[in-house]
C-alpha positions in Angstrom: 6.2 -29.0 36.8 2.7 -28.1 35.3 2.5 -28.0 31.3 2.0 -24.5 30.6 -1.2 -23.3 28.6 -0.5 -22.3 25.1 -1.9 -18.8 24.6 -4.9 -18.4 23.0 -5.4 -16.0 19.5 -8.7 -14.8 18.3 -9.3 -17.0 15.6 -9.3 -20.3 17.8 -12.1 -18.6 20.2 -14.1 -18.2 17.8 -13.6 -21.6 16.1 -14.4 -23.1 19.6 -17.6 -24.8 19.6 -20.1 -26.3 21.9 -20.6 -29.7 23.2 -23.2 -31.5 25.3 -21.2 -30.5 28.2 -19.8 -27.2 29.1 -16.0 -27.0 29.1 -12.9 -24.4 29.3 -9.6 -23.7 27.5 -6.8 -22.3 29.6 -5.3 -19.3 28.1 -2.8 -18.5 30.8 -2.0 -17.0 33.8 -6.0 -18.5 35.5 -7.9 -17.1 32.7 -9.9 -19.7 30.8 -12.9 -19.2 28.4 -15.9 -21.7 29.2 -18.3 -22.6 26.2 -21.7 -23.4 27.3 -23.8 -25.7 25.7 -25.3 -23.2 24.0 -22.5 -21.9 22.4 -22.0 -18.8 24.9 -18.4 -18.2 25.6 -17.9 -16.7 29.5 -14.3 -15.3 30.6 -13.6 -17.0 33.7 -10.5 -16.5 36.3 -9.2 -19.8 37.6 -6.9 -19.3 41.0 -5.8 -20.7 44.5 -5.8 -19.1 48.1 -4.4 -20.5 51.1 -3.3 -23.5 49.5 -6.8 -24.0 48.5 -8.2 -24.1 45.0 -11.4 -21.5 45.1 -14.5 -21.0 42.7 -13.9 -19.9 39.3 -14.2 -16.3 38.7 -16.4 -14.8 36.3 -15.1 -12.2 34.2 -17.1 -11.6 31.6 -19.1 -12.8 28.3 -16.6 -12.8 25.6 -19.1 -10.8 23.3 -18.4 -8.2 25.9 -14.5 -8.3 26.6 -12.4 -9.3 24.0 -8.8 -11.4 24.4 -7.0 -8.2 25.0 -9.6 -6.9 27.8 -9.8 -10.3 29.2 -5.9 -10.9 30.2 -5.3 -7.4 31.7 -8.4 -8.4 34.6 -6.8 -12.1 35.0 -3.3 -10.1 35.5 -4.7 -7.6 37.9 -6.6 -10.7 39.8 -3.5 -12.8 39.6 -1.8 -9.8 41.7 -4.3 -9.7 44.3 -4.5 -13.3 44.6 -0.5 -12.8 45.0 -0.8 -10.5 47.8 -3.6 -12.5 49.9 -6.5 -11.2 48.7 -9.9 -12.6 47.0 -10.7 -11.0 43.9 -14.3 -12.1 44.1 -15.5 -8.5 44.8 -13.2 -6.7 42.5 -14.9 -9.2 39.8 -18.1 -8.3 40.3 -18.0 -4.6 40.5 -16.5 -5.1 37.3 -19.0 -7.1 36.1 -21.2 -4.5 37.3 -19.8 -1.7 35.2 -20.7 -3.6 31.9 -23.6 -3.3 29.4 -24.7 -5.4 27.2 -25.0 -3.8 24.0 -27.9 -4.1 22.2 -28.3 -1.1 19.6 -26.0 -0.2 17.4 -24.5 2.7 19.2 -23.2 0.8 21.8 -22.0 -2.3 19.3 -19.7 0.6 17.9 -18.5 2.1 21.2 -17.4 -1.2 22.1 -15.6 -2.1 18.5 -13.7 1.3 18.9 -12.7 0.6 22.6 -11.6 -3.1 21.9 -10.9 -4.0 18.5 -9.5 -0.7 17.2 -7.2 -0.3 20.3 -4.4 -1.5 18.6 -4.3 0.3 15.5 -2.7 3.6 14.3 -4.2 6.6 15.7 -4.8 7.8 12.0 -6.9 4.7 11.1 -8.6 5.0 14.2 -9.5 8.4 13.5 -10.7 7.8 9.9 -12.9 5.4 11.3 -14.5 6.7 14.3 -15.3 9.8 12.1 -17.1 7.8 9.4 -18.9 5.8 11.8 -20.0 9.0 14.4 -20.5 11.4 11.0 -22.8 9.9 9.2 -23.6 6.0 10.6 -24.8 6.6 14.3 -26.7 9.6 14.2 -29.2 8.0 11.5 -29.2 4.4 12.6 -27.3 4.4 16.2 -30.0 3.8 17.9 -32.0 0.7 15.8 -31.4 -2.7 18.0 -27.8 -4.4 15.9 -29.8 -7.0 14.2 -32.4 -4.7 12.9 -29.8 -2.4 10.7 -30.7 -3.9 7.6 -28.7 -3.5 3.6 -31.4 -0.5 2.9 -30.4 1.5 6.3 -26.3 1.8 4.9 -27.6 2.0 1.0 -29.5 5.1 2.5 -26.7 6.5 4.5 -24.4 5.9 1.4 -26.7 7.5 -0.9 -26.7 10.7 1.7 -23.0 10.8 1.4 -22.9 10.3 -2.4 -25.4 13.4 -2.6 -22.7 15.8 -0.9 -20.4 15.3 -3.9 -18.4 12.7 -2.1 -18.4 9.4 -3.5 -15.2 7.9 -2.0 -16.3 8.6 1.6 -19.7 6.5 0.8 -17.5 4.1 0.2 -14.9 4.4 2.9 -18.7 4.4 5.3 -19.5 1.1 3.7 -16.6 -0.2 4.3 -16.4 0.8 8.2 -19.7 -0.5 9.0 -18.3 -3.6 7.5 -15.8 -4.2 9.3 -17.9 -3.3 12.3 -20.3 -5.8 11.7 -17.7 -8.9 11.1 -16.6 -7.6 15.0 -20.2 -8.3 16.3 -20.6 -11.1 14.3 -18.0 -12.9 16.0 -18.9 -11.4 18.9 -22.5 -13.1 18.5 -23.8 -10.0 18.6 -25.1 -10.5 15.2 -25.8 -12.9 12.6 -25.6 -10.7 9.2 -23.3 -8.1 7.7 -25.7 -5.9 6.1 -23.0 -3.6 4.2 -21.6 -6.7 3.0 -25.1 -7.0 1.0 -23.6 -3.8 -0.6 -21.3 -4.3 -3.6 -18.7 -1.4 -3.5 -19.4 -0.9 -7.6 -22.7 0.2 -6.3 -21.6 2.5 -4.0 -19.0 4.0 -6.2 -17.3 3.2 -9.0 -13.9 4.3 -8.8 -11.3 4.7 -12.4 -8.3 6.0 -13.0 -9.2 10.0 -12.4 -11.1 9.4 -9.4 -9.9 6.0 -7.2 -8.5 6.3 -3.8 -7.5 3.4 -1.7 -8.8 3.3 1.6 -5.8 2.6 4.7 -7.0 -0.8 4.7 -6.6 -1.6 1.4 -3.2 0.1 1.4 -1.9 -2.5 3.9 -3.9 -5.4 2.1 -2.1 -4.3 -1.1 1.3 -4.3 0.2 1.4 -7.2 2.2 0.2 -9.1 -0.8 2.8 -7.4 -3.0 5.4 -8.8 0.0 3.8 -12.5 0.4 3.6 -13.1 -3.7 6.2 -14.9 -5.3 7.2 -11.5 -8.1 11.0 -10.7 -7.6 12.0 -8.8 -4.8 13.0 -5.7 -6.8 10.0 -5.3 -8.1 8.2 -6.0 -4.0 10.3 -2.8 -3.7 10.0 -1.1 -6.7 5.7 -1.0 -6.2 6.9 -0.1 -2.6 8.7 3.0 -3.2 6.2 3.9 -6.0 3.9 4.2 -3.0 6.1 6.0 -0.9 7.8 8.5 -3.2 4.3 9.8 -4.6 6.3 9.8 -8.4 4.8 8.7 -11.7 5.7 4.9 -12.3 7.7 5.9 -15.5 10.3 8.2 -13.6 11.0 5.3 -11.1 11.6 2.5 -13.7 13.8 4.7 -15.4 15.8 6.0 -12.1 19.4 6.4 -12.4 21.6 5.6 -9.7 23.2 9.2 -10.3 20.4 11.0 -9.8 20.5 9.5 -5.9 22.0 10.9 -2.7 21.2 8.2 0.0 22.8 10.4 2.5 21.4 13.4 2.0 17.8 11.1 1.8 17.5 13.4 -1.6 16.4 12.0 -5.1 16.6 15.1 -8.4 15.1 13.5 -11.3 16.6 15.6 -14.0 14.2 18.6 -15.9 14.8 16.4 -19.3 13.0 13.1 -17.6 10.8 14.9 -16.2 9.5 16.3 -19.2 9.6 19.8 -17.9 11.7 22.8 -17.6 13.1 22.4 -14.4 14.4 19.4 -12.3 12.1 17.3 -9.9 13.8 16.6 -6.0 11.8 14.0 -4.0 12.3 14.2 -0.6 12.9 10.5 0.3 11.3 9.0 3.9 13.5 6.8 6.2 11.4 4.0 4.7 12.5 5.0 0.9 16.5 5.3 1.7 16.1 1.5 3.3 14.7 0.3 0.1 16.9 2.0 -1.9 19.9 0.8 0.1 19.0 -3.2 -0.4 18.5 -2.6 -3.7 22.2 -0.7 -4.2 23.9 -4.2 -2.1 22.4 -6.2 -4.2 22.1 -3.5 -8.0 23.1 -5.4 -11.0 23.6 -2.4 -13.5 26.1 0.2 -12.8 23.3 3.1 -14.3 20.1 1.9 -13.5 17.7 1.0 -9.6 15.4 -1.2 -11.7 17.7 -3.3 -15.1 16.2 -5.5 -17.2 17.1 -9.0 -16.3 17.7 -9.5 -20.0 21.3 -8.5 -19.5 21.9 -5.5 -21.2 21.8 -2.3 -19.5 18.4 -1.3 -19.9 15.7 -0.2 -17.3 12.7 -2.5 -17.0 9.6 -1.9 -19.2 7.0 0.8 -18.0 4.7 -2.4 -17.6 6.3 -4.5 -15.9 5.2 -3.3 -12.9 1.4 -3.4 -13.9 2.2 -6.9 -14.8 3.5 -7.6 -11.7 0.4 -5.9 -9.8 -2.0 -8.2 -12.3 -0.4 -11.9 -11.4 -1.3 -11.1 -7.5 -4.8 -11.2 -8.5 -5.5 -8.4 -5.6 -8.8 -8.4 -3.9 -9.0 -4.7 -4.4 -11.5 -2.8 -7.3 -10.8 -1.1 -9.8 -7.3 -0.5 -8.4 -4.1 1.0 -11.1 -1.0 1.8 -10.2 -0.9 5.5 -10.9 -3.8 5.8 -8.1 -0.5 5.3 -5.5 -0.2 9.1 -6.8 -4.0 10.2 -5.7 -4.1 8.1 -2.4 -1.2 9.8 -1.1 -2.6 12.9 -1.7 -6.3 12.3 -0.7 -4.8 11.4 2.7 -2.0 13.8 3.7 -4.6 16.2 2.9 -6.7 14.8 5.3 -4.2 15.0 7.6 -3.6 19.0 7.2 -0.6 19.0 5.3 0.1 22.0 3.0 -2.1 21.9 -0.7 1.1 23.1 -2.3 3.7 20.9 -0.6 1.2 17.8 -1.5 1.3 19.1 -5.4 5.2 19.9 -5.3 5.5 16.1 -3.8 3.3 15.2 -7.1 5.8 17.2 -9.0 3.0 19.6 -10.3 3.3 23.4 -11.0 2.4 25.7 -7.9 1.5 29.4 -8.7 2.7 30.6 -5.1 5.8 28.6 -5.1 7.7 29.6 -2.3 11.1 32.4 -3.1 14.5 31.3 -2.5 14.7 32.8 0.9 11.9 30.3 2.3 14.2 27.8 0.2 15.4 25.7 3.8 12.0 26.3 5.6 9.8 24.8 2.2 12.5 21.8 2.0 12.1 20.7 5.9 8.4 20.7 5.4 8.6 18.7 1.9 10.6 16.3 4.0 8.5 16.0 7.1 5.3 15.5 5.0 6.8 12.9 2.7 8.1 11.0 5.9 4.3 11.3 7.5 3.1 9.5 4.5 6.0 6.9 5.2 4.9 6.7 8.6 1.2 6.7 7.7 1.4 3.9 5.0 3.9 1.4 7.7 0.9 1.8 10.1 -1.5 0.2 7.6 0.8 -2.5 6.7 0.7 -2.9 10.1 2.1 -5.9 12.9 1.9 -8.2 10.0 5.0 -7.7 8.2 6.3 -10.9 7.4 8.3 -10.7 4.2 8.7 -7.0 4.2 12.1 -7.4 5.6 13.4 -9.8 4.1 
């Protein structure tokens, strides 16, 4: 019996370098990717008729069709070649339909059709809308490896002007990432937002910082892959999650907790306030919250001192924690968990005073007692849309998470 091709990833096409002669690595199924000598890398369909072994069958150039792309036209050639008949024509009509992209424009059409076809609709939203805002119609049509460092400093600079420093930055960042796509594509050999240090862009503090989606998934999955003790993994979690000032969840009393109602009331004298605070709590929240009640130590408190006596942790442990993962993320503190949440469900067309009563601050037009049901569902379902939003970001890669 034949051995099998292991399946290719991303990161080993790219590592796959040239020789004096051209050669191919099988990924599967007939498709193999040939490397020229000149370092070129050409999707090709490998495949027998009749009995017969036939020419290869050229797909594509892999700056073209990514990994994705290229297996769904092997599959559909494997089927034809299944039922009798050549896919040589089919191949080069597809071929046909192909262009090479050149200028920027198109370099970003084909990043959002390939790369960002398997993220959340919300990032790929965010994303489009910076790049097709503010990126393409000033530089979309400059040749890719003309865009220099000036061109996004310019575009950046534009942004700033409107009074909104955060989306400079977000811009930066998505012309980044963009660029690292068609540099491994070959389509270009410099990143010129990368030239670009963010501080320079914007400087974010404590009043003003909001973490874009990717560096909510980068910070959580570090939070998960770091060696910190796994209530506190999930204590930084559900600080994310439940929008609440770090102080009221280190202090968080196992009384003030209904699991099955999905309900937490932090009580008016904790909160400082007059009245009593409920948070809502996503399906996300109660599964954290549940691992931490099988495995609770103290009797009173989510979060005990591991000292012994029945204490909650120290208001900084948690930035403590945060500090010894050395996260690649600037000017980053905890209590900007609180801001992010908000920046983005606002983005998202939630209700302003559903956001603020999930932030647990005063709203003048809070709703009467006979909208009392209507306002709670809609707490809920926003709070569980953040849930949603912030899993997305954390995205395939959850390894640890779980367990």
């Amino acid at each position: 019996m034949p051995k099998l091709a292991a399946p290719l990833t991303e990161t080993q096409i790219r590592a796959l370098e040239p020789r004096a002669t051209r050669y191919c690595v099988a990924d599967g199924n007939g498709l193999v990717i040939e490397i020229m000598t000149t370092g070129t890398k050409v999707w090709r369909f490998r495949y027998s008729l009749n009995g017969k072994r036939q020419p290869l069958v050229t797909i594509g150039d892999y700056r073209m069709i990514s990994l994705r792309v290229a297996r769904a036209k092997a599959q559909k050639y494997a089927e034809m070649v299944a039922s009798g008949v050549s896919p040589v024509a089919t191949a080069r009509r597809d071929r046909g339909a192909e262009s090479k992209a050149e200028v920027l424009r198109e370099g970003a059409e084909l990043y959002l059709a390939t790369e960002m076809a398997g993220k959340s609709a919300e990032y790929q939203r965010t994303t489009r809308r910076a790049l097709e805002k503010d990126v393409l119609p000033a530089i979309g049509a400059k040749p890719i490896k003309a865009v220099t460092d000036d061109d996004i400093r310019a575009i950046c600079d534009q942004i700033k002007s409107r009074g909104s420093p955060k989306m400079a930055l977000h811009t930066r960042n998505a012309v980044k990432r963009l660029y690292e796509y068609l540099i491994a594509r070959q389509l270009a050999t410099t990143n010129p937002a990368e030239l670009i240090p963010a501080r320079f862009i914007a400087t974010p503090d404590s009043r003003t910082r909001v973490l874009d989606p990717d560096e909510i998934g980068a910070t959580l999955r570090a939070i998960y892959a770091s060696n910190i003790r796994r209530p506190l993994k999930l204590a930084l979690h559900l600080l994310v999650l439940t929008m609440v000032r770090k102080s009221d969840l280190v202090e968080a009393a196992w009384s003030e907790f209904n699991l099955d109602a999905a309900r937490w009331t932090i009580p008016a004298e904790r909160m400082n306030k007059d009245r009593k605070h409920v948070v809502h709590l996503s399906h996300q929240a109660v599964a954290l919250l549940r691992e931490l009640q099988d495995t609770k130590t103290s009797r009173n408190f989510v979060f005990p001192s591991v000292r012994g006596d029945d204490r909650p942790i120290a208001k900084s442990t948690l930035n403590q924690a945060v500090k010894s993962l050395g996260l690649d993320v600037e000017h980053f503190v905890l209590h900007d968990f609180r801001r992010t949440a908000a920046t983005h469900l606002r983005e998202m067309g939630q209700s302003v005073n559903v956001i603020e009563n999930a932030l647990a601050h005063t709203v003048k037009d809070a709703p009467d007692g006979g909208n009392h049901a209507e306002h709670t569902a809609e707490r809920r379902q926003t709070l569980q849309l953040w849930a949603d939003f912030v899993d997305a970001q954390i995205g395939s890669n959850r390894q640890g998470v779980k367990g």
